[in-house]
C-alpha positions in Angstrom: 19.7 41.0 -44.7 16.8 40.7 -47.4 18.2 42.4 -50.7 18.5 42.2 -54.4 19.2 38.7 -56.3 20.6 36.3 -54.7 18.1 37.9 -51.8 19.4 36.7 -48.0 22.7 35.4 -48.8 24.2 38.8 -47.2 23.9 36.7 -44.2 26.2 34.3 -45.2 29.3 36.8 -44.8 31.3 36.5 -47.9 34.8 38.2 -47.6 36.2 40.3 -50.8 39.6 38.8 -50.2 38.0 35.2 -50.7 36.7 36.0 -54.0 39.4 34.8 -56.2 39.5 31.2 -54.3 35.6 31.3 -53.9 33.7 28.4 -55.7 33.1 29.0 -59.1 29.5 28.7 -58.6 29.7 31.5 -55.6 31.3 33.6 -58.3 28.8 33.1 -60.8 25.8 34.3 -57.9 28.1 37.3 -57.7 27.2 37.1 -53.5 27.1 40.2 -51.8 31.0 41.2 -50.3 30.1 43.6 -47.5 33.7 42.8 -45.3 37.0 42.4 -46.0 38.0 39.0 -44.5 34.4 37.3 -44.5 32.9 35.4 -41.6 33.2 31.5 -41.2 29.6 31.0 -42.6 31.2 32.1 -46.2 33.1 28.3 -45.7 29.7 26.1 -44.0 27.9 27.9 -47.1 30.1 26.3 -49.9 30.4 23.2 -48.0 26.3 22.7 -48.6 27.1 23.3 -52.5 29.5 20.4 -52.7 28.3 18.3 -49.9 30.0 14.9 -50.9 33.1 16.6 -50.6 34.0 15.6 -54.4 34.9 18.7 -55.9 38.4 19.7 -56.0 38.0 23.6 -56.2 36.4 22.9 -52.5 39.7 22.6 -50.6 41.0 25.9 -52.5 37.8 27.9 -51.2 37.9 26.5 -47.3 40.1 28.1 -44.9 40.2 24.5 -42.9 39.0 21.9 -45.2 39.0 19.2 -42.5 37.7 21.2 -39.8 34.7 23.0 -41.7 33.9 20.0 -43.4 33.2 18.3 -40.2 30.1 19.9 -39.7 27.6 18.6 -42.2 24.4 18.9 -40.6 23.5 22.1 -42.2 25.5 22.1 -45.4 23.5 18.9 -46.4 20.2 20.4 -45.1 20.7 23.5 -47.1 21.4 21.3 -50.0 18.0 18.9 -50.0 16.2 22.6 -49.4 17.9 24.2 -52.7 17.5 21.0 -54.7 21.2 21.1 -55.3 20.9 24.3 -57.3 23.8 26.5 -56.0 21.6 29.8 -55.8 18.7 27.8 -53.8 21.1 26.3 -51.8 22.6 29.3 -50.2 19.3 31.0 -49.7 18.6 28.1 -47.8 21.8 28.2 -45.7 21.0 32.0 -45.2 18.1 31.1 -43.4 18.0 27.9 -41.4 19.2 30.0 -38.3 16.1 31.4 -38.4 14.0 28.3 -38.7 16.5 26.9 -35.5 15.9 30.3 -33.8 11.8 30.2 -33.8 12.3 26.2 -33.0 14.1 27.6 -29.8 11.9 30.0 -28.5 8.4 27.5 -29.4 10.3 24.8 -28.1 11.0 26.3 -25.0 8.2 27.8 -24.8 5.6 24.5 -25.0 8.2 22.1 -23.5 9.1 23.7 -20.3 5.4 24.8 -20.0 6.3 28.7 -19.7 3.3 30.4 -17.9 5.1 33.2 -15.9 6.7 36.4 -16.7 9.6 34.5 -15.1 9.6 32.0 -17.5 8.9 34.1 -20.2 11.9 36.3 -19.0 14.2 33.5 -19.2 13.1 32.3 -22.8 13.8 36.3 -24.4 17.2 36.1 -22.6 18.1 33.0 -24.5 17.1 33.7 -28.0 18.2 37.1 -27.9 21.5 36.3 -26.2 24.7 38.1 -28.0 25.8 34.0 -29.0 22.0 33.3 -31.0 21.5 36.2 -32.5 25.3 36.5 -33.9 24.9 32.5 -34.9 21.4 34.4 -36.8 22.8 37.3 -37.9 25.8 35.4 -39.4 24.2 32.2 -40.6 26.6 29.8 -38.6 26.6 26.7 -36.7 26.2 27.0 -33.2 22.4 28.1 -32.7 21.3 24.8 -34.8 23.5 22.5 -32.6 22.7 24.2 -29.4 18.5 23.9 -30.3 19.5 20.4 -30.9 20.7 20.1 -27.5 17.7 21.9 -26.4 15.6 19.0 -27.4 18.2 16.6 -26.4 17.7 17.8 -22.9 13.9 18.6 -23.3 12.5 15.0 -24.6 12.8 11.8 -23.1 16.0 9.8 -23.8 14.4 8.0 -26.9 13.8 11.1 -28.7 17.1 13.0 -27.2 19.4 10.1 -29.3 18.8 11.0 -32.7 18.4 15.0 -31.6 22.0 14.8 -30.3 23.4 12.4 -33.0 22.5 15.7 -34.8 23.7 17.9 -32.8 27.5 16.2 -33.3 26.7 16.4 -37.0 26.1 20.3 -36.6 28.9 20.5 -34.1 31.4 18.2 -32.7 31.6 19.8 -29.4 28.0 18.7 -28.9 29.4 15.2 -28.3 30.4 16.7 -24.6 26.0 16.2 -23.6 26.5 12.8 -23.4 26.4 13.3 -20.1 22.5 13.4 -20.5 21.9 10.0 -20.6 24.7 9.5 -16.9 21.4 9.9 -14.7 21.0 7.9 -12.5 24.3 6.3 -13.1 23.6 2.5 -14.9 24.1 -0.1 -12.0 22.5 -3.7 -13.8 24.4 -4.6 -17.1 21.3 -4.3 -19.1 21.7 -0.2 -18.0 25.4 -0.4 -18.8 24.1 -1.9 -22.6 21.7 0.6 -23.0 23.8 3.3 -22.3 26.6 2.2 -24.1 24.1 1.4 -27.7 23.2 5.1 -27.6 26.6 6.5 -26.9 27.2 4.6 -30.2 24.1 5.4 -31.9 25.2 9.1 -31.2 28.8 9.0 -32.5 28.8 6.5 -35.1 27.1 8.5 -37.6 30.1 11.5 -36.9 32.8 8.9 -36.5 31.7 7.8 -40.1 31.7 11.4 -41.8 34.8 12.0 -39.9 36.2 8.7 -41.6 35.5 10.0 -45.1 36.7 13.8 -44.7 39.8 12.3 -43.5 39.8 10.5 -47.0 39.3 13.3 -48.7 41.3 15.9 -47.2 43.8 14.2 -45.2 44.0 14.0 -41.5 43.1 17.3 -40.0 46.1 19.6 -38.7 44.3 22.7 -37.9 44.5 24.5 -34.8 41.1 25.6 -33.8 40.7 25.7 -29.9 43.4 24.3 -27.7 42.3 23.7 -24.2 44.9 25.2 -20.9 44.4 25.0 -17.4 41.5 26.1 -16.3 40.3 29.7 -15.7 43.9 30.5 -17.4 42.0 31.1 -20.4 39.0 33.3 -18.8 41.7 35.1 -16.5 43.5 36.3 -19.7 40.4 36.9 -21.7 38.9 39.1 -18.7 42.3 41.1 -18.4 43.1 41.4 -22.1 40.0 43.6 -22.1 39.8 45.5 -18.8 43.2 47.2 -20.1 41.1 47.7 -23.4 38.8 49.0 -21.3 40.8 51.4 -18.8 42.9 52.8 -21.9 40.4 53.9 -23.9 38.8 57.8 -23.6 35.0 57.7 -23.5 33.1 59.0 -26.5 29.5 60.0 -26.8 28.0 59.1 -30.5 25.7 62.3 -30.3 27.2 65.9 -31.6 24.4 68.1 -30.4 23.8 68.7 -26.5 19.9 68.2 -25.1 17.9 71.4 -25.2 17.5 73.8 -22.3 15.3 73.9 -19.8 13.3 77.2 -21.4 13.1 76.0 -24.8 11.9 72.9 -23.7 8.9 74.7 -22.2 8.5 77.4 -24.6 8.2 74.0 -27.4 7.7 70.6 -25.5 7.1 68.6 -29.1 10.3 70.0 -30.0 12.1 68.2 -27.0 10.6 64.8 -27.7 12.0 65.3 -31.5 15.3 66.1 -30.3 15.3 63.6 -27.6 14.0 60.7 -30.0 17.0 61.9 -32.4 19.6 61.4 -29.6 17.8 57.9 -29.1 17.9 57.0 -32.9 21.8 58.5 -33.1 23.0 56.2 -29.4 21.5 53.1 -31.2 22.9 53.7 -34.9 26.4 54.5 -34.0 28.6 51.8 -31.3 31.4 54.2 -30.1 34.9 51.6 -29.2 34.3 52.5 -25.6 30.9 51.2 -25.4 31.9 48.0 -27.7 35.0 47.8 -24.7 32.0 47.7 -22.1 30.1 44.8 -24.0 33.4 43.0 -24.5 34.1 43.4 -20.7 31.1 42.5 -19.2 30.3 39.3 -21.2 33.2 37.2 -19.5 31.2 38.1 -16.4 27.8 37.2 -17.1 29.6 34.0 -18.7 30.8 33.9 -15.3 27.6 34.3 -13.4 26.5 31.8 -15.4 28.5 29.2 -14.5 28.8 30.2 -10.7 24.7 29.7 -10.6 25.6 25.8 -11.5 27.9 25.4 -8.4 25.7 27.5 -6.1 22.1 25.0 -7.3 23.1 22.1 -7.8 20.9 19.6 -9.3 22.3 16.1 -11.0 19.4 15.0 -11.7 18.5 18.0 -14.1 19.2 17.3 -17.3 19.8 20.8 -18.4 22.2 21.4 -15.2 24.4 18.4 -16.3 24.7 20.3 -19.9 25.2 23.2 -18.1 28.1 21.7 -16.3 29.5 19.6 -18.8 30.0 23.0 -21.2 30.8 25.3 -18.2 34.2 22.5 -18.1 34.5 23.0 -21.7 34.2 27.3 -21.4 36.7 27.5 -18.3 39.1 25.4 -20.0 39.2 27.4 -23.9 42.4 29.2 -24.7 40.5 32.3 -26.5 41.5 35.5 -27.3 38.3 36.0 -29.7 35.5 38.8 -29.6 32.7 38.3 -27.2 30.2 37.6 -30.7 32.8 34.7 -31.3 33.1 33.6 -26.8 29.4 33.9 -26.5 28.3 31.9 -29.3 31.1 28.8 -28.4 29.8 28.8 -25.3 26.0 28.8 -26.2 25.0 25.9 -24.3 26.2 27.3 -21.4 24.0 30.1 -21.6 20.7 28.0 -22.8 21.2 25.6 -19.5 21.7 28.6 -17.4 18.4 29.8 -17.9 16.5 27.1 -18.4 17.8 25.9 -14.7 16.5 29.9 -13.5 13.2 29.0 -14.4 13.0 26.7 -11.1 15.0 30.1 -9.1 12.8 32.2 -6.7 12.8 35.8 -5.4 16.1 38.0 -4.8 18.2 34.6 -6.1 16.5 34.8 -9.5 17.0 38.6 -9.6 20.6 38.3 -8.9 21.4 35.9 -11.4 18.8 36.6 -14.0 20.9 40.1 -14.3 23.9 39.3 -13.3 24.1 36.0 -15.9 22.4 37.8 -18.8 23.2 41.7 -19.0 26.4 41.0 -20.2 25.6 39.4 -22.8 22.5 41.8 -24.6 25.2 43.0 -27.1 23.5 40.4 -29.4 20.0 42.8 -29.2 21.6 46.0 -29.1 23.4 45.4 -32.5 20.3 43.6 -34.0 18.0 47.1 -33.2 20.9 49.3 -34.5 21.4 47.5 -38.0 17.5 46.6 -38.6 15.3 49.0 -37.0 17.7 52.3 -36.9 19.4 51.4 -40.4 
């Protein structure tokens, strides 16, 4: 996304039919417009210019004032980064998914002591899952909270407070891993005490933002997410685009055919030119039936995912009880959204699902290591066709 002045803040998504309602310091920066409608970064980004809330073009340029407002974490970090100087500020919101992604993958990689290609395995399917690298590509919120959770999970329950009081701040769905801190289940009073002074310790600091956005911009009416019964939402979700899928005639995104036999023999360095061309021209170009396959197969590796929870189960874990906890939330979610926008809700999901692999041996880790993460590669395969094809 590195370009001219303001450099990365393609990232951030801005939408040409924003631009009149934009901040007036966005439209000074002149930001890069490369889609009609925008992507919900364009709102988190102008959020971090006006942090405090206080400026009354801020309502204008959010879609949801109450709703994007909510999640602070990064718009204030973006604004100590850039010093407060609008231009600074959303270079800075441009690139903490990056700084979250690398945390991920050394996190991962030194706190879950990752020696095996297994191991290994399971860390590349996590940070180059379709929901992280769209959070990356996109500069949104759900990587940062879901490396929050990682540590949440990863360190010991003194350090795993303020990592997901954090988390909430980044997103409020986070709030659901309080479950981390339900093992064993507190019998003595003093357990009960504990438990109940870092169940406040992580909410009090989002029940106090939430406190002041409400004084700002009213109580929130937005309709973001509304839960159903469960699998309702999935069932829907999974049929809407198998008929997408059925009705739609297969394309191929090259024009020319492979070379013969004969001229492959007569020339063999020819061959390899052609066949690295039909390589470079699959990659650069996403024909609508092979975005149909992606969007049909990640409800099933979401799927996988969650199945592998029922079929190991392990209370104790702390990553299986956020794996479970988020699996509740996925299977209950009214969404009729893109996969880049279902994966990336559903992040922690996907992060718990591998993490709990690492402990899977033999054909049971083949299974679900493939079954759990092929669906969901869409993430890598756009990332290789818009940075190393372009």
């Amino acid at each position: 996304h590195h370009g001219a002045r303001p450099y990365f803040s393609q990232a951030i998504f801005f939408g040409r039919n924003k631009a009149d309602i934009s901040l007036p310091e966005v439209k000074a920066l002149d930001v890069p417009r490369t889609s009609v409608a925008g992507y919900d970064g364009q709102f988190y980004a102008q959020v971090a210019i006006h942090p405090a809330l206080t400026d009354p073009d801020l309502k204008l340029a959010l879609d949801m004032p109450s709703y994007r407002s909510r999640r602070i974490l990064m718009p204030v970090m973006s604004y100590v980064l850039g010093f407060g100087k609008p231009a600074a500020v959303l270079e800075a919101y441009a690139l903490l998914n990056l700084f979250f992604w690398y945390a991920l993958m050394i996190g991962m990689a030194r706190l879950l002591k990752a020696k095996t290609v297994r191991d290994y395995l399971c860390i590349l399917a996590t940070v180059f899952t379709t929901g992280a690298i769209i959070s990356l590509q996109r500069a949104l919120t759900d990587l940062p909270a879901t490396v929050l959770l990682f540590y949440a999970g990863a360190l010991a329950a003194t350090g795993a407070t303020p990592a997901l009081a954090l988390a909430v701040l980044a997103r409020e769905t986070s709030a659901l891993y309080l479950v981390r801190f339900a093992w064993p289940p507190p019998k003595t009073m003093k357990e009960w005490l504990v438990l109940a002074g870092r169940t406040a310790a992580v909410l009090a600091p989002m029940v106090l933002w939430v406190a002041w956005v409400t004084h700002v911009f009213g109580k929130m009416n937005e309709d973001t997410h509304p839960f159903v019964v469960p699998f309702t939402g999935w069932a829907k979700y999974f049929a809407g685009k198998w008929y997408v899928f059925t009705h739609t005639p297969w394309q191929y995104p090259w024009s020319r055919p492979m070379l013969s036999w004969s001229e492959a023999l007569r020339d063999p360095g020819k061959e390899w030119t052609r066949g690295w061309e039909h390589v470079r021209a699959y990659l650069a170009v996403v024909t609508v039936q092979e975005w149909n396959t992606w969007e049909l197969l990640a409800p099933l590796s979401l799927f996988a995912q969650v199945a592998y929870f029922a079929v190991r189960p392990a209370p104790g874990s702390a990553f299986w009880r956020m794996g479970v906890i988020f699996s509740l939330m996925m299977i209950c979610m009214n969404t009729s959204e893109e996969e880049i926008a279902y994966c990336r809700a559903v992040l922690p999901v996907t992060l718990a699902f591998n993490v709990e692999l690492i402990r899977a041996h033999g054909r049971l880790f083949t299974l679900f290591f493939i079954a759990g993460n092929l669906g969901l590669m869409w993430g890598l395969r756009a990332m290789l066709a818009s940075c190393i094809f372009r």
